[in-house]
C-alpha positions, 0 to 999 in steps of 0.5 A: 271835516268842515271847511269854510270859506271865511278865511282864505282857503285851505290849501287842499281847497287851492289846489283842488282849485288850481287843477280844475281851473281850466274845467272850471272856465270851460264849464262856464264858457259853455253855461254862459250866454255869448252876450254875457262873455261879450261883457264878462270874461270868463276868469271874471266869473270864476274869480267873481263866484269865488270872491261872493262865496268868500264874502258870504262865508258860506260853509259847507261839509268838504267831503273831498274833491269831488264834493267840492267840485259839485258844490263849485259848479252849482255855484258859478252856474247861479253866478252865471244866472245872477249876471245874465239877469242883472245885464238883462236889467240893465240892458248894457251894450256890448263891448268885445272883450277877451274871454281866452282865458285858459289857452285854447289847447286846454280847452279842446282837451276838455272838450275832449277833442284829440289833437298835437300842440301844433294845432293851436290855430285848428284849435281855437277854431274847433273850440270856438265852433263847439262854443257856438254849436253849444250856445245854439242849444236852450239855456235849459239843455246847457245847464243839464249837460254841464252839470252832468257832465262837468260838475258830475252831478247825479240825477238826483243832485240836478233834480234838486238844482231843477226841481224836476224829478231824477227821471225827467232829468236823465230824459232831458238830458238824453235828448240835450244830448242828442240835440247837441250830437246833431248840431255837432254833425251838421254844423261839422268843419269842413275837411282840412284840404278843403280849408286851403 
């Protein structure tokens, strides 16, 4: 069944949005570069991606949920691509904006950090020490891990986005991998009774 988005969307389509909303967002707080969230939220984006999508009437083959999600991803990572260019232009100053957009609890969860709702404030810290480590990465390395492991693309579907091979891309993103595993040892939080 063909699903398009020139009218508003169907209500799989909504809910399917509503329940990955939060993925969603984290998928672009980690893609975009902080420069672009000082300027953008990260709600922005999404709402900006979906409203081009809309505006475009692109149609595309829903194949169910996770084609769906695929195809959502790749979208807002071009989004992402198209602002950083177009700031990058312009050359905008940067005024602090807040991109807390989904809370804190639902983002560490995505991150897929264990943790009570009591620690709302080892929270924020913890997803704003991942954001940071994450930013330190290449734009290149970013791109790799999120689509594999958020968008959940294939090799194949990311070699496409890339114009790589599948074999290069499952290299680069074993080694995105373990560039991030060692940003994420040595620049490791210090110990909770250190803290105090």
């Amino acid at each position: 069944m063909a699903e398009s988005f020139d009218r508003s969307p169907s209500a799989s389509i909504a809910s399917v949005l509503a329940r990955h909303q939060s993925s969603l967002l984290a998928f672009i707080r980690l893609n975009a570069s902080a420069r672009i969230l000082a300027l953008e939220s990260a709600s922005d984006i999404l709402q900006s991606t979906l409203l081009g999508l809309t505006r475009r009437q692109l149609s595309f083959e829903f194949r169910g949920e996770a084609s769906l999600l695929k195809w959502l991803h790749v979208a807002v990572l071009r989004k992402i691509q198209d602002r950083a260019k177009f700031h990058g232009r312009k050359r905008r100053s940067a005024g602090l904006v807040d991109i807390s957009t989904a809370s804190n609890t639902q983002l560490l969860s995505i991150y897929r950090q264990v943790f009570s709702p009591s620690m709302e404030v080892s929270a924020q810290e913890e997803v704003l020490r991942i954001e940071r480590i994450f930013q330190q990465l290449e734009p290149t390395d970013r791109e790799v891990i999120t689509l594999a492991r958020f968008a959940e693309l294939d090799y194949a579907e990311i070699a496409a986005q890339q114009r790589r091979s599948p074999d290069a891309v499952r290299m680069h993103l074993h080694r995105a991998l373990a560039r991030l595993s060692r940003l994420l040892v040595e620049i490791s939080p210090s110990p909770p009774e250190q803290r105090e």
